[in-house]
C-alpha positions as CSV (number, residue, x, y, z in Angstrom):
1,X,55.1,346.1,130.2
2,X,58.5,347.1,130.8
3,X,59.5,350.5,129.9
4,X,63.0,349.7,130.4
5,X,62.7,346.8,127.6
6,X,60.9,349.2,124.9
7,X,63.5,352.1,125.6
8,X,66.3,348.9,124.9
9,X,64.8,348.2,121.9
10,X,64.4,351.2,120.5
11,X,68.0,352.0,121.2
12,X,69.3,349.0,119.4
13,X,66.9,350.4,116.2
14,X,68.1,353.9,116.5
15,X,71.9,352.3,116.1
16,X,71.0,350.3,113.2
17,X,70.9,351.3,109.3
18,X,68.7,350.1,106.6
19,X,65.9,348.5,108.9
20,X,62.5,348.8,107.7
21,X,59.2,349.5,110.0
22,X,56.0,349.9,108.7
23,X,53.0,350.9,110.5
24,X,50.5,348.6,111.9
25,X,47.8,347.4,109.6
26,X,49.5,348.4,106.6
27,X,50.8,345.1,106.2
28,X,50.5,341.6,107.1
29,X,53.2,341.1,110.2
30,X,55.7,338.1,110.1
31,X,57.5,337.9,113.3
32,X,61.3,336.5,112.6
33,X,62.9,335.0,115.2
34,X,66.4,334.0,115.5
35,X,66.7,331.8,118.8
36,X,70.4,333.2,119.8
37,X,71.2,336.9,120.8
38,X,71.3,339.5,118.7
39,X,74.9,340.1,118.3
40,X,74.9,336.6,116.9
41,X,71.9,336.8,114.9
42,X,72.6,339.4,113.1
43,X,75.4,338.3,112.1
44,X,73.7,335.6,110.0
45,X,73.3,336.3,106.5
46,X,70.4,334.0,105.4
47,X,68.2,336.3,108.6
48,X,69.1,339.4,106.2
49,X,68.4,338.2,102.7
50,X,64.8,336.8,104.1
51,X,64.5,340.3,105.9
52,X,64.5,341.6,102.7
53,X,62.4,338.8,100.5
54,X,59.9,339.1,103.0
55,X,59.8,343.1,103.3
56,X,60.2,344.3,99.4
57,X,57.4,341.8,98.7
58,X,54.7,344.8,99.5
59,X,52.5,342.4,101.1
60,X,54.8,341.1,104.4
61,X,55.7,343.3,107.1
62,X,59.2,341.0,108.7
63,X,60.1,342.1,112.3
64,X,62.9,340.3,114.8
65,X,62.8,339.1,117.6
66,X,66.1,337.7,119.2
67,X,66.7,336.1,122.8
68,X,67.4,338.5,125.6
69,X,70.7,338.9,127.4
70,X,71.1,337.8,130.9
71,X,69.9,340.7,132.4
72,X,67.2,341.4,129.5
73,X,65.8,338.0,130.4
74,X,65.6,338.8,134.2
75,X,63.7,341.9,133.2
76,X,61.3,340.0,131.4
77,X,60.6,337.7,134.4
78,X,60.3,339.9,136.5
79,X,57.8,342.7,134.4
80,X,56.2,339.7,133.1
81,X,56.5,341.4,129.8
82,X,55.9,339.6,126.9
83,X,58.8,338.7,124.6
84,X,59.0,341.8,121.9
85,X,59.5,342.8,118.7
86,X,62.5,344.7,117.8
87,X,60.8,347.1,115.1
88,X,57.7,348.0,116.9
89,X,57.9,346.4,120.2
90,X,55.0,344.4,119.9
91,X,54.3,341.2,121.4
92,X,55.3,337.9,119.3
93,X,51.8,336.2,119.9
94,X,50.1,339.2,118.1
95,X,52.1,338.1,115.0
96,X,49.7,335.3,112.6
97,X,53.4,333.5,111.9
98,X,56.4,332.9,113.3
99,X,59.5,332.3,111.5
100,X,62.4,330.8,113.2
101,X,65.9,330.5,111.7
102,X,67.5,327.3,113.3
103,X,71.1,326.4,112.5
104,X,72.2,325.2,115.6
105,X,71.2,322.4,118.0
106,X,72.8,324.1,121.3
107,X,69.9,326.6,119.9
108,X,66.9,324.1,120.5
109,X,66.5,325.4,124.3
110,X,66.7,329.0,123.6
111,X,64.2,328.7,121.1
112,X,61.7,327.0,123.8
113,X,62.7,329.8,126.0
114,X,61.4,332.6,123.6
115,X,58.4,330.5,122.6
116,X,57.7,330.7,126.9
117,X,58.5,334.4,126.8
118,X,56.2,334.9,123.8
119,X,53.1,333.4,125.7
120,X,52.7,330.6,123.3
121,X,52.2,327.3,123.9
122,X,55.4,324.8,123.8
123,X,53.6,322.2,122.0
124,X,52.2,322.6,118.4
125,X,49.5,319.9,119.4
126,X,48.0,322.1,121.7
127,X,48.0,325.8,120.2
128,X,44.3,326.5,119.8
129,X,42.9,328.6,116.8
130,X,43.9,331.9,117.4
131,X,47.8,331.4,118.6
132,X,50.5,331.9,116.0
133,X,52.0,329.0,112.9
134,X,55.4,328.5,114.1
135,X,57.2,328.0,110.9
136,X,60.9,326.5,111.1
137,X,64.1,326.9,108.4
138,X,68.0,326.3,108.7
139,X,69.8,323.6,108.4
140,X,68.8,322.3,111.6
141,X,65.1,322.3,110.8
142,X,65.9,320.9,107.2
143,X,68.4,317.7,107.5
144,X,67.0,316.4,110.5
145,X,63.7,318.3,111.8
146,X,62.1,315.1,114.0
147,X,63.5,316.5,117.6
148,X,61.9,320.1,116.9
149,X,58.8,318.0,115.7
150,X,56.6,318.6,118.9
151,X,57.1,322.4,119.0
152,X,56.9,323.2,115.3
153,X,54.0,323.2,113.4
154,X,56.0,323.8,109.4
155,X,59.4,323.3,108.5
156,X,60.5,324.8,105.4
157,X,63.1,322.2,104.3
158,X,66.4,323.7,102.0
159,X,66.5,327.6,101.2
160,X,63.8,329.7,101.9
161,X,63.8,332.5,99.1
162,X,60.9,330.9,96.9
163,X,59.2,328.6,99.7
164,X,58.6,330.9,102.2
165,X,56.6,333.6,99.9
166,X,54.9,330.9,98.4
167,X,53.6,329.2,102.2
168,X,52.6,332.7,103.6
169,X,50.3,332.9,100.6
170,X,48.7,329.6,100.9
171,X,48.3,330.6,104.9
172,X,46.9,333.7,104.5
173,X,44.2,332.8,101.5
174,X,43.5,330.0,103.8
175,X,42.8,332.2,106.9
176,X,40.8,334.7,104.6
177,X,38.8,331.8,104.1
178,X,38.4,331.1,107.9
179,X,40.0,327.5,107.1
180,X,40.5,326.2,110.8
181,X,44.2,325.6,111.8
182,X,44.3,321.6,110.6
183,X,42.8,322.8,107.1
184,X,45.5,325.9,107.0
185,X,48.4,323.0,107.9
186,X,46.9,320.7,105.0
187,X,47.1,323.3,102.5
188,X,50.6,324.2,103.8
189,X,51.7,320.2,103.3
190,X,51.0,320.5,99.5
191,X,53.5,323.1,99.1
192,X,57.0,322.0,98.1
193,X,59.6,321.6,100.4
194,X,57.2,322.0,103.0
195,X,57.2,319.0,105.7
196,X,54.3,319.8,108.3
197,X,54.6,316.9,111.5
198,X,51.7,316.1,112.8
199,X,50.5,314.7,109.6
200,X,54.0,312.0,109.4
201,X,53.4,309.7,113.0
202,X,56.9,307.6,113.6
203,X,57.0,304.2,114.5
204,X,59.0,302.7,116.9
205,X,61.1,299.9,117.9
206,X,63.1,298.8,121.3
207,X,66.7,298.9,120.9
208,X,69.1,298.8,123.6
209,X,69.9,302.5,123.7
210,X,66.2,303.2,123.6
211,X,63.3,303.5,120.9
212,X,64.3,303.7,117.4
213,X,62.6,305.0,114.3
214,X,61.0,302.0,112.0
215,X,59.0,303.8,109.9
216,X,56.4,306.8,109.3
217,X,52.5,306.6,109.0
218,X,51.4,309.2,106.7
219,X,48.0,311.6,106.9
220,X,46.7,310.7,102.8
221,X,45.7,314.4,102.9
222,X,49.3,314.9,102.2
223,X,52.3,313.8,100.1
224,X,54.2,310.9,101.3
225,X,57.8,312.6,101.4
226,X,59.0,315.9,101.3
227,X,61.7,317.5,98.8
228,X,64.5,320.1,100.0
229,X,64.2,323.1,97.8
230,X,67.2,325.0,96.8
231,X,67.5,328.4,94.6
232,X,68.4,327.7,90.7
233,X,69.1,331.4,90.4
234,X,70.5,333.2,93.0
235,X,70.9,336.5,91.0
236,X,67.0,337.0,91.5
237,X,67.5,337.5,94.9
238,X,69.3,339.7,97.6
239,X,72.8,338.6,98.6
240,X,73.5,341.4,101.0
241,X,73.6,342.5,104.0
242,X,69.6,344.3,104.8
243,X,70.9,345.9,108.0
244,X,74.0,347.8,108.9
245,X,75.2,348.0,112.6
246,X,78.0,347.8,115.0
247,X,76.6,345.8,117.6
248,X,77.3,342.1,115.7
249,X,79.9,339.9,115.8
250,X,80.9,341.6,112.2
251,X,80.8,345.0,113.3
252,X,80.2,347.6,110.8
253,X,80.6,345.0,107.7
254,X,78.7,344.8,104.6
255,X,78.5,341.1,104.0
256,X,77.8,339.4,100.4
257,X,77.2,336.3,99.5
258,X,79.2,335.6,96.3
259,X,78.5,331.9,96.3
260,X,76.2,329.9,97.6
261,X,77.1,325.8,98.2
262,X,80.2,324.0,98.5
263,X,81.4,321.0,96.0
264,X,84.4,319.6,97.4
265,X,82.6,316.8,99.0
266,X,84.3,316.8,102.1
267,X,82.5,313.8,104.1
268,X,81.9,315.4,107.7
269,X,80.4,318.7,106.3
270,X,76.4,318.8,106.6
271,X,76.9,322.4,104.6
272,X,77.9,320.9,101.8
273,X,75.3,318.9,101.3
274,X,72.9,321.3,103.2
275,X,73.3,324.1,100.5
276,X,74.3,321.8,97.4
277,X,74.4,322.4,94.2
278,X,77.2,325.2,93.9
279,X,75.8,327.9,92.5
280,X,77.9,331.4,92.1
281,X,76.5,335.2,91.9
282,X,77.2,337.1,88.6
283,X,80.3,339.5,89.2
284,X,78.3,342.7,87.7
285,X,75.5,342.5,90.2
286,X,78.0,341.9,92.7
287,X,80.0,344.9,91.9
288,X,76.9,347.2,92.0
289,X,75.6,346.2,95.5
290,X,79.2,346.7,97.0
291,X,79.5,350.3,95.4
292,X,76.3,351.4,96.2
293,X,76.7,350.0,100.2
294,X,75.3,352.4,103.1
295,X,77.9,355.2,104.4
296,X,77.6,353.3,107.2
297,X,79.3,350.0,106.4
298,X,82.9,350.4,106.7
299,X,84.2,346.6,105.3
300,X,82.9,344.1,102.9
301,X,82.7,340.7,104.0
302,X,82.9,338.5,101.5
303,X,80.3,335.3,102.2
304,X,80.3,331.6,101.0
305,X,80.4,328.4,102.0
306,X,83.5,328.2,99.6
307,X,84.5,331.4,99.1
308,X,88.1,330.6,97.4
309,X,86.3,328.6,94.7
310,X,84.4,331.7,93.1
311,X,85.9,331.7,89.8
312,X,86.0,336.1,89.5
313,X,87.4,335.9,93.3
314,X,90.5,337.2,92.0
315,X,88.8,340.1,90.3
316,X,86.9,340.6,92.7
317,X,89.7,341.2,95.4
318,X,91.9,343.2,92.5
319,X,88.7,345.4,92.1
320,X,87.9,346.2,95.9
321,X,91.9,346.6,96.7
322,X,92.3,349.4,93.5
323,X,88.9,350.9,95.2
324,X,90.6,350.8,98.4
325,X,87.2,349.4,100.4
326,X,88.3,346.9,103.0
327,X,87.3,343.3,102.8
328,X,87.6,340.0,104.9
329,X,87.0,336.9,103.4
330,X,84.5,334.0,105.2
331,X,86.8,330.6,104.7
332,X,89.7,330.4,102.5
333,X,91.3,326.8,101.6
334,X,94.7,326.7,101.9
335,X,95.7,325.4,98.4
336,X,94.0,328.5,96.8
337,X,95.2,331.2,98.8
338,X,97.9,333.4,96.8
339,X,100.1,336.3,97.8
340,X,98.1,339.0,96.1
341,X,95.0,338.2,98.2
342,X,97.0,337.5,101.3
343,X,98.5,341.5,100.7
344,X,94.7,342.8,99.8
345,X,93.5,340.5,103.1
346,X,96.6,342.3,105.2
347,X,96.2,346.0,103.4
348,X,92.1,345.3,104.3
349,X,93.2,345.0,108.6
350,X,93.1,341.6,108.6
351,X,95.7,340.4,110.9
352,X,95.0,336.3,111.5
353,X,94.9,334.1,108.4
354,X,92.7,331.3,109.2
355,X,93.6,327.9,108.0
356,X,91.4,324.8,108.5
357,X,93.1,321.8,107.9
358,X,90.5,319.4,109.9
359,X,92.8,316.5,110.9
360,X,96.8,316.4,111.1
361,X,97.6,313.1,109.3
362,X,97.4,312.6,105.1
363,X,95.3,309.1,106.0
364,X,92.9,311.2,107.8
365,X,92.7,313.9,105.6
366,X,92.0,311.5,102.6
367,X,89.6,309.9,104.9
368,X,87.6,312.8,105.1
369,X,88.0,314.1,101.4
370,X,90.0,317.4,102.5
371,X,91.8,317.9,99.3
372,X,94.8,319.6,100.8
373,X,98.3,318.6,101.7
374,X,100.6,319.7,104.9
375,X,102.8,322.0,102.3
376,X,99.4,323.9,101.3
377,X,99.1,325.1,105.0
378,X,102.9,325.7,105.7
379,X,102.9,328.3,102.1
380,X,99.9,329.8,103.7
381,X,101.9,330.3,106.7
382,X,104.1,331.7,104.9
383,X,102.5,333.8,102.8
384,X,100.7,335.3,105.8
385,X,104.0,336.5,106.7
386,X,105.0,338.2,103.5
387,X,101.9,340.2,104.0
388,X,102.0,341.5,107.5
389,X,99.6,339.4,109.0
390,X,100.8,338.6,113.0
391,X,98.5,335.6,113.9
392,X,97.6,332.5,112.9
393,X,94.6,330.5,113.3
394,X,94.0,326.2,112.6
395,X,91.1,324.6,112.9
396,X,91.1,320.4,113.4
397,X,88.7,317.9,114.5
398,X,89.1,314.8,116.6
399,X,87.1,312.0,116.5
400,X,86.7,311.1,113.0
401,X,86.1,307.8,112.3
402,X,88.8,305.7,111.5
403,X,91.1,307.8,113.7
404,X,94.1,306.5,115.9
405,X,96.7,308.2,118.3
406,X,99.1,308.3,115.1
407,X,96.4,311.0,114.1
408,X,96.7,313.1,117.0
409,X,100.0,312.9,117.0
410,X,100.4,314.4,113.6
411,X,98.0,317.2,114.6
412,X,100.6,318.2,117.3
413,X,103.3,317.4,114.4
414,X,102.0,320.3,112.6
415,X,101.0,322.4,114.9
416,X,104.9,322.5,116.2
417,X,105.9,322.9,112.7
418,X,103.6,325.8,112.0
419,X,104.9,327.7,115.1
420,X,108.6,327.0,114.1
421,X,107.6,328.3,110.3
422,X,106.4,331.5,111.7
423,X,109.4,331.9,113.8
424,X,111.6,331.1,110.7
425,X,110.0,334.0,108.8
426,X,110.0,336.4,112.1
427,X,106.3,336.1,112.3
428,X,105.9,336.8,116.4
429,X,102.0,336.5,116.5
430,X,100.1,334.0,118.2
431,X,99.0,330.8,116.9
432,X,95.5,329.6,118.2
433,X,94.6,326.0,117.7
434,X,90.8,325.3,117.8
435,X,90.2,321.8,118.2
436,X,86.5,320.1,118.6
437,X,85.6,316.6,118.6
438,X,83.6,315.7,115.7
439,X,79.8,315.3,115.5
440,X,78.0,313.0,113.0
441,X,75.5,315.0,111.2
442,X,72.4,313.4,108.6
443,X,72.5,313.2,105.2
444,X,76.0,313.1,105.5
445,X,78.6,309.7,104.8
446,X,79.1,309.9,108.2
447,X,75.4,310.0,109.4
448,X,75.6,306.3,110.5
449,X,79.2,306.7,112.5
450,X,78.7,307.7,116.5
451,X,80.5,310.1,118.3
452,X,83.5,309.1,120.0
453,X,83.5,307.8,123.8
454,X,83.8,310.4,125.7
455,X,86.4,309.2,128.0
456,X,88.7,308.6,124.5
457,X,88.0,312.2,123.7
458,X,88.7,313.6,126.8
459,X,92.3,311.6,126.9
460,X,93.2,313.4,123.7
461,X,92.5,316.8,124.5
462,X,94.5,316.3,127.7
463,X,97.6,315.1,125.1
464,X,97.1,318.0,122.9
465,X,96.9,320.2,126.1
466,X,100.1,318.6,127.8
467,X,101.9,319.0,123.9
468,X,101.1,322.8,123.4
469,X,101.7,323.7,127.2
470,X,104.9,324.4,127.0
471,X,105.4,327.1,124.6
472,X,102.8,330.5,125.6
473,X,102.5,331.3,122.1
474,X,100.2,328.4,120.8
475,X,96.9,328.9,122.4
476,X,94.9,325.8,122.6
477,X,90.9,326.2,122.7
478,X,88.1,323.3,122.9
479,X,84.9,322.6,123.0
480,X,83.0,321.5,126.1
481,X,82.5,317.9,125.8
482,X,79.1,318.0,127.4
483,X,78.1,320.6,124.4
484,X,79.3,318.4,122.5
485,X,77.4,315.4,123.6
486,X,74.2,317.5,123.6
487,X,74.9,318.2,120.1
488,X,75.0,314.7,119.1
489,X,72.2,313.6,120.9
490,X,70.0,316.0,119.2
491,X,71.5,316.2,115.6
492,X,70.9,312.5,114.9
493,X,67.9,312.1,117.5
494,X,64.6,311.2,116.5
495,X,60.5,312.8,117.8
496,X,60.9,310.7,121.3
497,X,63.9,312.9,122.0
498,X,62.4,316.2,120.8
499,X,59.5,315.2,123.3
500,X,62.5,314.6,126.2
501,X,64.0,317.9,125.7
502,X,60.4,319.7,125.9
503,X,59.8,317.8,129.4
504,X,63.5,318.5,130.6
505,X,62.7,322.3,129.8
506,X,59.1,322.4,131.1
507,X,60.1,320.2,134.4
508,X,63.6,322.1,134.8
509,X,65.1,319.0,134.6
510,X,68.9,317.4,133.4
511,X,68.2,316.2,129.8
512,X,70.0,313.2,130.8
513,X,67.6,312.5,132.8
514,X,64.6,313.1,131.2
515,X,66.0,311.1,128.3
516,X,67.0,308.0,130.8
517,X,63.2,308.2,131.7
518,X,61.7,307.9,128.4
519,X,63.9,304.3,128.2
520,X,66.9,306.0,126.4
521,X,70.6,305.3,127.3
522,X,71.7,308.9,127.2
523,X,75.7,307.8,127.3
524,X,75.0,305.5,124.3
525,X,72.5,307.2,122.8
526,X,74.5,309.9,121.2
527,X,77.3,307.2,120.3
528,X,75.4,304.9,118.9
529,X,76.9,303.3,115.2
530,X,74.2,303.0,112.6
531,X,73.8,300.4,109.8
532,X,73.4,301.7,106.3
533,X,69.8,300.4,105.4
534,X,68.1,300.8,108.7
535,X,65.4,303.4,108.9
536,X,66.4,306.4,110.2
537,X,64.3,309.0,111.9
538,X,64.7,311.6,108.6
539,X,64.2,308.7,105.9
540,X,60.9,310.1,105.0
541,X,62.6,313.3,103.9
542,X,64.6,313.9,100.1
543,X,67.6,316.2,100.0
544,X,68.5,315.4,96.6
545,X,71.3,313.4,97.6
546,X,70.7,309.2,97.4
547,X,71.4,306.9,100.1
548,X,73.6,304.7,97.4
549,X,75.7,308.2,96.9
550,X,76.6,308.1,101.0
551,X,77.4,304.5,101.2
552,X,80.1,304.4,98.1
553,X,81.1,307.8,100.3
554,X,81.6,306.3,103.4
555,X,83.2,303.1,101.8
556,X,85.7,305.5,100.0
557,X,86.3,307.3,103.0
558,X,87.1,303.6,104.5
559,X,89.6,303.1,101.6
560,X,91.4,306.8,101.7
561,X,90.0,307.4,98.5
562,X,90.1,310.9,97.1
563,X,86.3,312.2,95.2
564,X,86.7,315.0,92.9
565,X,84.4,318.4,93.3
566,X,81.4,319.2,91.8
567,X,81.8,319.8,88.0
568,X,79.2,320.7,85.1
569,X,77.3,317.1,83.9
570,X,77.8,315.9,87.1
571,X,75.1,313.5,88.2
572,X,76.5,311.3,91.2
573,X,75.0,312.8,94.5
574,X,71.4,312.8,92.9
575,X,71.0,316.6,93.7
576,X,71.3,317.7,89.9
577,X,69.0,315.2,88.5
């Protein structure tokens, strides 16, 4: 045991508000682990509002575990201390379950790497009786979970506020019955929205980039597909912030959710149809959290996958302004953003405004299902400037399908035009352009396109590069392509490349590699096209939305055809029936 680690630990606690520690054996211990660090994890707001499900059920006891910095992790090694909790410092493989928050594939690796630290074993088929159930959540683990198959022993598939309760019961009545671990996974199946692996085997096919997913043989003992869940009423549940501290990548902010979901239909996002329906918090109870905040939060962060569409935002931000309590706002779309809020945003120490317009061209944008026109981002520009605020910030994609060098060009086209706006209204601040190629994702219209050759990719960020050179004050930042590639491999991969990435990690080996020798092309793999129809490795699985919905989807986005938002009576995505 490393002294060195606890004394860490305990510092990071002592700094924190609003955490809650209970003694051992007064409840039953959850271990929460978040596989990133902990300036990142905490910064996630679905880690909080579990924190809290969890702890003010009297029954649970939640404590975090997050992966160690560099030099952390080198301590580890070296002490050959087992990975620890953050509350009590206790080992993770003392804890009956393990909860893991995955919302990122570049996070697949780190969460192996804190499974090793933990001393338990990689592989769900070989945990005997007494290790821990590694239960996964996230987006991730719900729209696509079959590459985390091998390590995972439950997924909890769509949000977690009524599932999770409701599977810890099940698993622990079944262990206060001394069920053995196949009987506790059993009972764990017939819960809803709960997918448990080793009862679904895949199929498989050759194809010429490798084995592909033809079907799933399913256990009888449980149900034959497996529903995403989502919350019908948020307002009987936290939508706050459960810890306060300044070591996050939102220092010292209060963070609310005031909507949860996103209806625009925009055709590359997986959070829209991750979190789908749109759902939003009542004002009142909104209004009551952010007044009665710790002392030691010193900003609101207002939180939602489409924040600007909250129907009392305006109140809202008229509300915290007269109170004078500085806010920031998550995402803003360009066509709702007014000069009030850009003032409050400004007043509140906000000093970039944040525009994502995804692609540069109107074809493209229609393509996608943005909803917004050039002139929407040029008044934001402006309006930025009325209000003090020095920098701007764009966000774009390349990529997408359907996209040409006319497309690129108009991304530089506007980018240009932005800086020269600024100028115009004596706006000296920097402009940062973020540009990332895009990634196919599941359950999306897009989840049959593949990700753009690399050497296509790599020509267009050296055009944008050579474009924005010249003048210092746009600052141009990309994505690695490699990342990138990863990320695609795994998003849209199937249980044959979850079992790849576990023997690249236990055999310290390129994933490449280890990929190439289980017979997949790894430089096609990822860029493989799909055919609406075919199996696909997460066609076992329900999200709500139908397969009929994302083919008219991607056939609209063939034809630049616009699909309206979300509305009441709404039955075309399948999620509301």
């Amino acid at each position: 045991m490393s002294w060195n680690l606890v004394a860490g630990l305990k510092k990071l606690v002592a700094q924190e508000t609003g955490t809650r520690i209970f003694a051992p054996g007064l409840r039953t211990p959850v271990a929460f682990l978040y596989p990133n660090t902990y300036k990142l994890g905490m910064s996630n707001l679905g880690l909080h509002i579990l924190y809290q499900v969890l702890n003010d059920s009297g029954v649970w006891g939640c404590e975090r575990f997050f992966l160690p910095g560099k030099h952390e992790l080198a301590e580890y090694t070296r002490t050959r201390t087992p990975l620890l909790s953050l509350e009590t410092q206790r080992a993770l493989a003392e804890f009956p379950y393990v909860c893991v928050m995955m919302s990122f594939e570049l996070d697949y690796t780190n969460f192996l790497t804190m499974l090793q630290l933990g001393r338990i074993s990689l592989r769900a088929a070989e945990r005997q009786e007494q290790e821990p159930l590694v239960i996964m959540g996230g987006p991730c683990a719900t729209f696509n979970p079959e590459p985390l198959a091998p390590f995972v022993d439950v997924f909890v598939l769509g949000e977690g506020e009524e599932t999770l309760p409701k599977l810890l019961q099940v698993l622990q009545e079944g262990r206060e019955r001394r069920l053995t671990r196949e009987e506790l996974l059993v009972a764990a199946a017939q819960v809803p929205g709960v997918y448990v692996p080793r009862f679904y085997t895949p199929a498989y096919t050759e194809t010429e980039t490798g084995l592909a997913c033809s079907g799933m043989q399913v256990d009888p003992r449980v149900p034959t597909t497996v529903s995403r869940q989502w919350v019908r009423e948020l307002d009987r549940y936290p939508h706050t912030s459960a810890i306060i501290t300044r070591q996050t990548e939102f220092a010292g902010m209060y963070i609310v959710e005031v909507a949860r979901g996103c209806g625009r239909h925009c055709r590359f996002c997986m959070a829209g149809y991750c979190f789908r329906k749109p759902r939003n918090r009542n004002l009142q109870n909104l209004w009551q959290d952010i007044a009665a905040r710790p002392a030691a939060a010193t900003k609101v962060g207002l939180m939602g996958a489409a924040v600007s569409d909250y129907p009392e935002m305006r109140e809202l931000t008229r509300r915290l302004s007269r109170e004078q309590i500085a806010f920031s706002v998550a995402s803003l779309r360009a066509d709702t953003l007014n000069l009030d809020l850009a003032q409050a945003l400004a007043a509140s120490g906000q000093r970039t405004m944040t525009i994502a317009p995804e692609a540069g061209s109107v074809p493209r944008r229609a393509a996608i299902n943005k909803g917004i026109e050039a002139e929407h981002v040029y008044e934001a520009v402006r309006l930025a400037a009325a209000a003090g605020m020095a920098n701007i910030k764009l966000y774009f994609m390349i990529g997408l399908p359907g996209e040409d060098e006319d497309d690129i060009l108009a991304i530089t086209e506007m980018v240009h035009q932005v800086r020269q706006l600024m100028d115009q209204c004596g706006n000296k601040g920097e402009l940062v352009v973020s540009v990332n190629a895009f990634v196919p994702k599941p359950w999306t219209p897009y989840q049959w396109s593949g990700l753009a050759p690399l050497s296509l990719l790599k020509r267009r960020f050296a055009y944008l590069n050579s474009s924005f050179k010249k003048d210092p004050r746009i600052k141009l930042i990309t994505e690695s392509l490699k990342e990138t590639e990863l990320q695609a491999l795994l998003s849209r991969g199937n249980r044959q490349v979850g079992e790849a990435l576990g023997r690249a990690f236990r055999e310290q080996l390129p994933f490449k590699k280890a990929l190439q020798a289980a017979g997949f092309q790894a430089d096609v793999y990822a860029h493989r096209q799909l055919t609406p129809g075919q199996v696909l490795p997460w066609s076992h699985l329900q999200m709500g939305v139908t397969e009929a919905y994302l083919r008219r989807e991607l056939e609209r986005s063939e034809q630049g055809l616009a699909t309206p938002k979300c509305f009441e009576g709404c039955h075309r995505c399948g999620v509301c029936q």
